[in-house]
N, C-alpha and C positions, 0 to 999 in steps of 0.2 A: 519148723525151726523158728525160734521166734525170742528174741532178747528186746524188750523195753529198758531205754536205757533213762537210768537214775542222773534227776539233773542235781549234782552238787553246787554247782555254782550257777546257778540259773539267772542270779543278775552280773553275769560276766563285764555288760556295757557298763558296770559303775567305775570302772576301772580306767575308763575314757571318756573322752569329754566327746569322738566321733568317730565315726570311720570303720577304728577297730570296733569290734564288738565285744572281743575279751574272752572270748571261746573259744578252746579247741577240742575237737572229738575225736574221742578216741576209741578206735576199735580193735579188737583180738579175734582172729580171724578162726583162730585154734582153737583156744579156750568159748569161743562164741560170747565175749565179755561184751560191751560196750559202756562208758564211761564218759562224763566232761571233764576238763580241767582247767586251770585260767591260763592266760595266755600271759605268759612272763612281760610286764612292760619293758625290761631293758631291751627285752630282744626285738619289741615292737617298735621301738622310738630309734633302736641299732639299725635293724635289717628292716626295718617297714615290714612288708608283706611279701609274698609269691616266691619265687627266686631266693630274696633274701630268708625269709624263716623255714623257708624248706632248706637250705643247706646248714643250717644251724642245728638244725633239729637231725640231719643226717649226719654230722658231725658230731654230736655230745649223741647220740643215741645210738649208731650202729657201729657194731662189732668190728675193725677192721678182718680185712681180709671175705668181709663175706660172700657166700655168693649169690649174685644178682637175683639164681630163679630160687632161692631155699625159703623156707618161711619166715626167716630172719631179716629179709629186706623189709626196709621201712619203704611203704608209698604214703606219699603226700599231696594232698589234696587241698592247695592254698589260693585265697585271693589276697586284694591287697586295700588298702584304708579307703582307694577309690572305685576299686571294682563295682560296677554295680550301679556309680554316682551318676550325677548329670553330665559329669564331665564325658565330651565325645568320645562316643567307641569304649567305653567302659566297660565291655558285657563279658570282659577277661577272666581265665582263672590259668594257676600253671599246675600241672601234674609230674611229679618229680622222683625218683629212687637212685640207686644206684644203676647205672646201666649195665642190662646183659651182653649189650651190644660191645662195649666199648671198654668195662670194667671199673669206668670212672663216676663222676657227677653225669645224671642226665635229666633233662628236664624237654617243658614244651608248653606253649601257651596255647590256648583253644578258646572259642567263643563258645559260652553257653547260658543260657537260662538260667541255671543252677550256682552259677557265680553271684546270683543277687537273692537266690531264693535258700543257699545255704547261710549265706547270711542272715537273712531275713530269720531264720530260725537259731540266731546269737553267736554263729560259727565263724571263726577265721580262717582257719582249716582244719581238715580231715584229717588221722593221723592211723593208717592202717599196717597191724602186723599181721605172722602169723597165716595159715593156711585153711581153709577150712576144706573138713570130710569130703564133700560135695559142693556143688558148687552155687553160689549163694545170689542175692542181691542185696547192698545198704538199700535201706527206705527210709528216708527221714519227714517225718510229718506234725501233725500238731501233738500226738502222741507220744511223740519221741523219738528215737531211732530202734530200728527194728533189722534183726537179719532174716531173709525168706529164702525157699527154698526156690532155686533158680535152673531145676534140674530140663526142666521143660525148654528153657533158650539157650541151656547148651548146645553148639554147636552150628545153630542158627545164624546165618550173614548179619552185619552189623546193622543197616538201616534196617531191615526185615525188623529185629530186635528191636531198635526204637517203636516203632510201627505197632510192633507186638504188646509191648510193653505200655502204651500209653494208650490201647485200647482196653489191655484187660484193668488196668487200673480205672477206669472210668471217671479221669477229670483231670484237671491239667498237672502234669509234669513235668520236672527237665529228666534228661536222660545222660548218663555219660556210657561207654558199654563199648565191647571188644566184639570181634566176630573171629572165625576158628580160625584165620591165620595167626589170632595173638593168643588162641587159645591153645593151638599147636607146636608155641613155644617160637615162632619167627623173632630172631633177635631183632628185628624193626617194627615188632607191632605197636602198634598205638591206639587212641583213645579215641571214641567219635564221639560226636554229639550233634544236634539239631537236625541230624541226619548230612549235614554239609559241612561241616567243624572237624578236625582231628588235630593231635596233638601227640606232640611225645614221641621225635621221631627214635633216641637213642633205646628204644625197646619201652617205654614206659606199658602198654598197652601189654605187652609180656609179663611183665609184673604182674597186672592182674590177672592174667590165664593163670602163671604159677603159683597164685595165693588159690586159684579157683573161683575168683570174683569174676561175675558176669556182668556185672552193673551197679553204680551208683544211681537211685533211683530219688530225686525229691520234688516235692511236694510244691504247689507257687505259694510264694512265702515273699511280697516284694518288698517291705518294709523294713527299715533299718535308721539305727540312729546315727545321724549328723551334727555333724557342729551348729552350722548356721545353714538349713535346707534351701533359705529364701534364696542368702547369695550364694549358693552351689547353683542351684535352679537360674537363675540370672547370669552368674557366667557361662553355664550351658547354655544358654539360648544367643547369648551373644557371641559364641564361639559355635554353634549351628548355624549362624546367621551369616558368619564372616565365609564359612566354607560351602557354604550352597550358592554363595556370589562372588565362589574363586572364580578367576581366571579357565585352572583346568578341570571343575566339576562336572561338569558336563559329561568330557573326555573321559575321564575317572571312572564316573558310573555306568559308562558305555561299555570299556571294555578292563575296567581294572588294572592290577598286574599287565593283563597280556600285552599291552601296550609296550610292551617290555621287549617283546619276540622280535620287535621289528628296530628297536633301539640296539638291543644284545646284537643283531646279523648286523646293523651297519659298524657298533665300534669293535665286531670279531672278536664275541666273546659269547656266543649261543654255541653252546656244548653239543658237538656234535662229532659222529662214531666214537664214542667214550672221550669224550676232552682230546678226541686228536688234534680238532681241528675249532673255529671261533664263527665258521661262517658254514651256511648249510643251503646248499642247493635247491631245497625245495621249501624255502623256507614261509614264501607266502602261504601255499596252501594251512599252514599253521599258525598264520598269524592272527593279531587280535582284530584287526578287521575282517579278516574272511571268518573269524566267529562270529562279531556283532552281525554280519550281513547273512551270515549263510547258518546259524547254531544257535546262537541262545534266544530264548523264547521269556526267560523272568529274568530280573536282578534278585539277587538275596544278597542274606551281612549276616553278618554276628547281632546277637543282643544289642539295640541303644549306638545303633552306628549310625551316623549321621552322614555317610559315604561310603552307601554300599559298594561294594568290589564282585562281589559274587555274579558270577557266568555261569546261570545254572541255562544249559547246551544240551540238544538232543540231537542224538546221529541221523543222518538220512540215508545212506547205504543200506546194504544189503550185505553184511547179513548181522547190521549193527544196529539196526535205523527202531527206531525208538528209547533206546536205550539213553537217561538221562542222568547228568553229574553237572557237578559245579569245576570250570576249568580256569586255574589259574596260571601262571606264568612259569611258574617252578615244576606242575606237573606236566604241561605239556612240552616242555624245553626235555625234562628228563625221559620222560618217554614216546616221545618223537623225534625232534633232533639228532639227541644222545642215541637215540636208536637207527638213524636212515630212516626213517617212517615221515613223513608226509602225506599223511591221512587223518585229517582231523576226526574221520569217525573210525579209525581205528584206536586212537588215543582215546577219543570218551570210552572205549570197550575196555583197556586197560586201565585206564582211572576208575572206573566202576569196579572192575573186580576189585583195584586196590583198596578201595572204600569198602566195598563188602567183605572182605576178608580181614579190614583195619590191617592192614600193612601200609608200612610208608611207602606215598609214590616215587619216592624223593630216591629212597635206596633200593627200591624194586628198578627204578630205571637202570641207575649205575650197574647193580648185580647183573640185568641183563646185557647192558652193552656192556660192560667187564666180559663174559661171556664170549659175546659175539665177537670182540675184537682178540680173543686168544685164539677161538675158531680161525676165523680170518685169517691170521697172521701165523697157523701152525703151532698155536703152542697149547692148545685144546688136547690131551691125551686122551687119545682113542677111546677107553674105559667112560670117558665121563660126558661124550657127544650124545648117548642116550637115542640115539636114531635122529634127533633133530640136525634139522640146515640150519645152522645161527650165522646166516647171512645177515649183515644192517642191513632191513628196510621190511625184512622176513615178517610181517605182520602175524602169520599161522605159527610159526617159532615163537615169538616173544607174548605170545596168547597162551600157547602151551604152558612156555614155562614159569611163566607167570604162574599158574595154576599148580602146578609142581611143586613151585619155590613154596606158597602160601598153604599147601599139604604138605609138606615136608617131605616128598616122596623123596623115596633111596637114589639117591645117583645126584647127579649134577642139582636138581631141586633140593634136596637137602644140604647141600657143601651151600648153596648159595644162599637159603635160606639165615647163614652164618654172619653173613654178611662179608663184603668181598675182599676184608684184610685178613679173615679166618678161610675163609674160602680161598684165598692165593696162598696159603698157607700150604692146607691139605693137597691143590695139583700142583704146587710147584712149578719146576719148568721154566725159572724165569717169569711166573706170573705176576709176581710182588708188583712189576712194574706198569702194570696195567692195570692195578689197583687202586683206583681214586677215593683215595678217603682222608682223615687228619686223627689222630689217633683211635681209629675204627672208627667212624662216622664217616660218612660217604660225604662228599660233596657234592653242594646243592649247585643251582643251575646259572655258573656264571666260571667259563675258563681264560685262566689268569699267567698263560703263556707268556702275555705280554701283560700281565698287572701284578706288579711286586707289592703294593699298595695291599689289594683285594685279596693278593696272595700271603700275607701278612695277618690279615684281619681271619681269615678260614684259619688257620694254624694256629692263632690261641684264643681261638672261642672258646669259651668256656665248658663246652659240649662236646667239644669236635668239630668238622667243619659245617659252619651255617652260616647264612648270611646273614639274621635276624639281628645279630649282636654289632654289625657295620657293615653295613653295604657300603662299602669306601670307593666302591667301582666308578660311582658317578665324580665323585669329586676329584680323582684318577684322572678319568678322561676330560677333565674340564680342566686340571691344573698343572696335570704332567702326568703322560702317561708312563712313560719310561724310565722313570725318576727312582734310585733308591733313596734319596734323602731324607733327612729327622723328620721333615714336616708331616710325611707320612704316616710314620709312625706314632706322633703324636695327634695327627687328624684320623687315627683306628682307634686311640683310649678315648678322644672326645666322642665319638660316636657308643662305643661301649660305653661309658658312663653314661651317655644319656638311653639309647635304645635296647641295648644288656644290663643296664643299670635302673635306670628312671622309672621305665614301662614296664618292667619287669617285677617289680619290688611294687608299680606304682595297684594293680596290677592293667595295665588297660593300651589299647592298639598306638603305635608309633605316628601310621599311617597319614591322619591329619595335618603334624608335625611333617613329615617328610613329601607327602607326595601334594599337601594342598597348601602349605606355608603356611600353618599355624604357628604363632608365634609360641615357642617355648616358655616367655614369661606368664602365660595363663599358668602355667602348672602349680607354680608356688603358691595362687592364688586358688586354687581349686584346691588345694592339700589344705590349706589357712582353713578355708569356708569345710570342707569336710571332717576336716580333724580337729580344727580350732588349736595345733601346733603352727609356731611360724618360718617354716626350715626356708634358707636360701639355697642357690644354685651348689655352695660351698661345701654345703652339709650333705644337698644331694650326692655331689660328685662321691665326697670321703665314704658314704654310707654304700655306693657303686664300687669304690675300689675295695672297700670293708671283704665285700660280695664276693667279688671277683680273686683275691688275697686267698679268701678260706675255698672257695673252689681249689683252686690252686692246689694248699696244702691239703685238699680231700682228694686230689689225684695220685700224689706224692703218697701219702699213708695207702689209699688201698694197690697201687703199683708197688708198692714197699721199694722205693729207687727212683730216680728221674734223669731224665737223659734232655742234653738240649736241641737234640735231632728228634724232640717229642714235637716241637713248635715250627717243625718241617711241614711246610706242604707238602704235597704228594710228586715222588720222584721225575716222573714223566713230565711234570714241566721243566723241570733242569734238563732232560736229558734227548728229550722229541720231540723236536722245532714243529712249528706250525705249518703245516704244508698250500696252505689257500688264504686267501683275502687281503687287505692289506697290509698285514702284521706277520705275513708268509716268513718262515727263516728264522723267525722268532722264539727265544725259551728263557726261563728264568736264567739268570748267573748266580751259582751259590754262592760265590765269595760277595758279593755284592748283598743278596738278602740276606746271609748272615752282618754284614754290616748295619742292616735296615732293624732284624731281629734285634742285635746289640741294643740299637739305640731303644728300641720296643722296652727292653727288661730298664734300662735306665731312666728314663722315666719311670717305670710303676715301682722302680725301688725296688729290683730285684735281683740278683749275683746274675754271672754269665751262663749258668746254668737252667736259668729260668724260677730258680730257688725262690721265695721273698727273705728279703735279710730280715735280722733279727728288730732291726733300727725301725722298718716298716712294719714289721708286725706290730709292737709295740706302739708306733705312730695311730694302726687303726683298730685300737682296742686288742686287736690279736694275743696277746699273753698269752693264751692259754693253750694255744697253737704250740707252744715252742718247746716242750716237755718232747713232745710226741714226735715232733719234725725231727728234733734234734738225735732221735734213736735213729732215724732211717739213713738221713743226708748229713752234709756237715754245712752248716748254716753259717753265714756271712755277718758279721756284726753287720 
């Protein structure tokens, strides 16, 4: 099977003076088409990149109402004007569709190789419909783009696949590629890449099982046009310079994220027996010291990271001990804490399967202690126990069902597989409320019992609940922890327009920026020297809220309806106090976050429903939004 794709516009970069490159490819996964096209400037110099032209493009192209696994979903495969650049941590790309998961926008950002080398072959992104026969791989190289028959790594675990794949090609590649939990249809499967990278927890990795794509496969391709490469190159190096002689580098590269475990148990907010509780008893053996000292053996990073984070860790147990992954702070909180497990080399065994299967760790944890904690507490109905003890702490239980969930096997591995707002759906029982998610999206690894702030920031990610878009946690516990007031809410939209906004669109890591104090005026100046455009913070912000605005109404059209219990955190913090550490007694007040909420929509210009009014749309280019809104909702001048 084999499509050479005709280049129509093969000088795409005339279109730009840098950055962009002026391509976008496009694939029919059906029809076995492949094609170029230009990349529309308004929407380049509007939405920039990543984030922003994936929902643009999901917006003016897919069908409402679709659904997520048919071959009508559009996947998008974008970088963004700096991916790729000198600028630090640059080696970004987002992978984006409708989610299976969630039925709304989903997207996810991932380090790869292939973020500089599809460029490098004139592309700004990928644009994939359509289903194919059997199951395929993109290959992009100096020949063009090709589709191949991919019949042979069906099935096959995901790093195995990498591995596979970049030997039978014989010379260097990047890889992006799924393993049979996302080819099995798990509504949480995602993308891997470099064999330590994944991406896309809202199902994006699902997408590709249901088109029947195995892999994105390209070619090293490093070269791309810039504005002014010298001073790109120059601010890169003086902004490597500043962050290798931070303060906490060192620290950073030692233990990353995980440094996190031991921060999250003192301010009682490390998720543990499913977001019961903020503090966890055995919380050393998981920390990021007794990695560094007792587990990791290399550092790795994404692509062009100037501040590696990666803890790639090997078990020493029995009957785990060789087994090797990269462990950061989100999967070991969710699938240890979250679980009663304190065993770091039980947790490398379930973060490996999760990598090998490409499901997310993030909602493989919650789905199992969702689980554990209905067993527990009685409200597990007999039918769906499956002969397992889903005791917290059951290492052999949450191995099993892991393994279940990621096959999809009948009984409780398949409900869960669902993800755990569909899965409390189907037992009932009262399980809605031991369902931690934000509109189907599981919550990641920080419980917000006592953080209205953090709890705020989860409830209108743009995703569902993640932290990526404001981690508002820290500036919570520095400025007020207990606080419903404005300032909150408006320190969740400055963080979303710069980390759900900036880095997203820009396309490239926050990380520098947040965890080594980089100063944020580099950016303007790395966008100047890459694009040879002159935006300010101004332009930034508006082109973040632009983003965040049509998210919005892409949730609103394919829910055909909006409700403003949609920007709810999840019940069980309003409703079961904390029972240990020192924020014991503790739970959200609803009347109180919905006053937090209120002020939330008022700022971004939006009715009390979470609506955007007509005023706002309009403000951020939107027009064309308002045809369409206006059939569903009744819109607010």
């Amino acid at each position: 099977m084999l499509n050479i794709v005709t280049t129509f516009f093969s000088r795409g970069d005339l279109l730009f003076k840098g950055g962009w490159q002026g391509k976008i490819l496009r694939v029919d996964l059906s029809k076995g088409k492949i094609w170029d096209e230009p990349l529309d400037k308004d929407i380049a110099y509007n939405y920039v990149g990543g984030r922003g032209v994936a929902i643009k493009i999901l917006w003016d192209e897919l069908k409402p109402g679709t659904d997520p696994l048919s071959p009508d979903n559009i996947l998008v495969i974008a970088s963004g004007p700096l991916s790729g650049s000198p600028m630090p941590s640059s080696g970004k790309l987002v992978v984006a569709a409708k989610s299976p998961l969630t039925g709304g926008y989903g997207d996810g950002n991932l380090g790869s190789e292939a973020t500089q080398y599809i460029k490098g072959f004139g592309y700004d992104a990928i644009v994939i419909t359509g289903k194919a026969e059997k199951p395929v791989l993109l290959h992009l190289s100096e020949n063009g783009a090709e589709l191949r028959d991919a019949s042979s790594y069906w099935g096959m675990k995901a790093l195995d696949t990498i591995d596979a794949i970049k030997k039978d090609f014989e010379k260097t590649v990047s890889v992006l590629t799924i393993g049979p939990g996302a080819e099995k249809l798990v509504k949480f499967g995602v993308v891997v890449s470099e064999r330590t990278r994944s991406g896309g927890r809202p199902g994006i990795g699902t997408v590709f099982g249901s088109k029947n794509l195995k892999a994105v496969v390209v070619d090293r391709k490093p070269d791309f046009k810039m504005y002014d490469f010298d001073e790109a190159r120059n601010l890169g190096n003086e902004a490597a310079k500043f962050l290798k002689n931070a303060e906490m580098y060192k620290a950073w590269v030692n233990q990353g994220t995980m440094l996190t475990i031991e921060w999250s148990q003192e301010n009682c907010v490390l998720p543990t027996h499913n977001f019961s509780d903020g503090v966890f008893d055995e919380w050393e053996g998981i920390s990021g010291d007794t990695m560094y000292e007792k587990y990791k053996f290399k550092i790795s990073g994404c692509p062009f990271c100037t501040m590696p984070c990666g803890n790639m860790s090997r078990a020493k147990a029995e009957p785990f001990a060789g087994i090797e992954v990269e462990l950061d702070y989100e999967n070991v909180a969710m699938l240890g804490s979250n679980l009663g497990i304190g065993s770091m080399d039980a947790i490398i065994m379930l973060n490996y399967l999760a990598d090998q299967y490409s499901i997310d760790t993030i909602s493989l944890g919650s789905a199992i202690g969702f689980a554990m904690e209905l067993y527990e507490k009685g409200k597990l109905p007999e039918k769906y126990k499956d002969g397992l003890d889903l005791k917290f702490g059951n290492v052999d239980a949450a191995i099993e069902l892991t393994e279940r969930i990621a096959n999809r096997k009948d009984g409780l591995g398949k409900i869960l597989s669902e993800g755990v707002k569909k899965a409390a759906e189907i037992i009932g029982n009262g399980a809605e409320l031991y369902a931690i998610h934000v509109k189907g999206l599981e919550v990641s690894a920080y419980d917000c019992h006592a953080a209205p702030g953090m709890a705020l920031a989860y409830a209108t990610s743009p995703i569902g609940a993640h932290h990526k878009d404001a981690w508002f946690i820290a500036q919570e516990v520095k400025k007020g922890r207990l606080e419903y007031e404005r300032w909150k809410a408006e320190g969740v939209i400055e963080l979303q327009r710069i980390r759900g906004g900036m880095f997203e669109y820009f396309v490239g890591c926050r990380l520098p920026w947040v965890e080594l104090g980089l100063s944020l005026d580099y950016y303007p100046r790395f966008f100047k020297a890459v694009t040879g455009e002159d935006y300010n913070f101004d332009k930034f912000f508006e082109i973040a809220d632009r983003i965040y605005a049509l998210i919005r109404a892409f949730w609103i059209r394919e829910f055909g309806h909006w409700k403003r219990e949609y920007d709810y955190p999840p019940m069980k913090w309003f409703e079961v106090p904390l029972t240990k550490g020192p924020y014991a007694g503790h739970k959200l007040d609803r009347s109180k976050y919905d006053q937090l909420l209120s002020h939330y929509y008022d700022i971004r210009g939006w009715d009390e429903n979470g609506i955007p009014k007509v005023s706002t749309l309009k403000k951020l280019g939107l027009d064309f939004v308002i045809p369409e809104l206006s059939k569903i909702v009744k819109l607010t001048e």
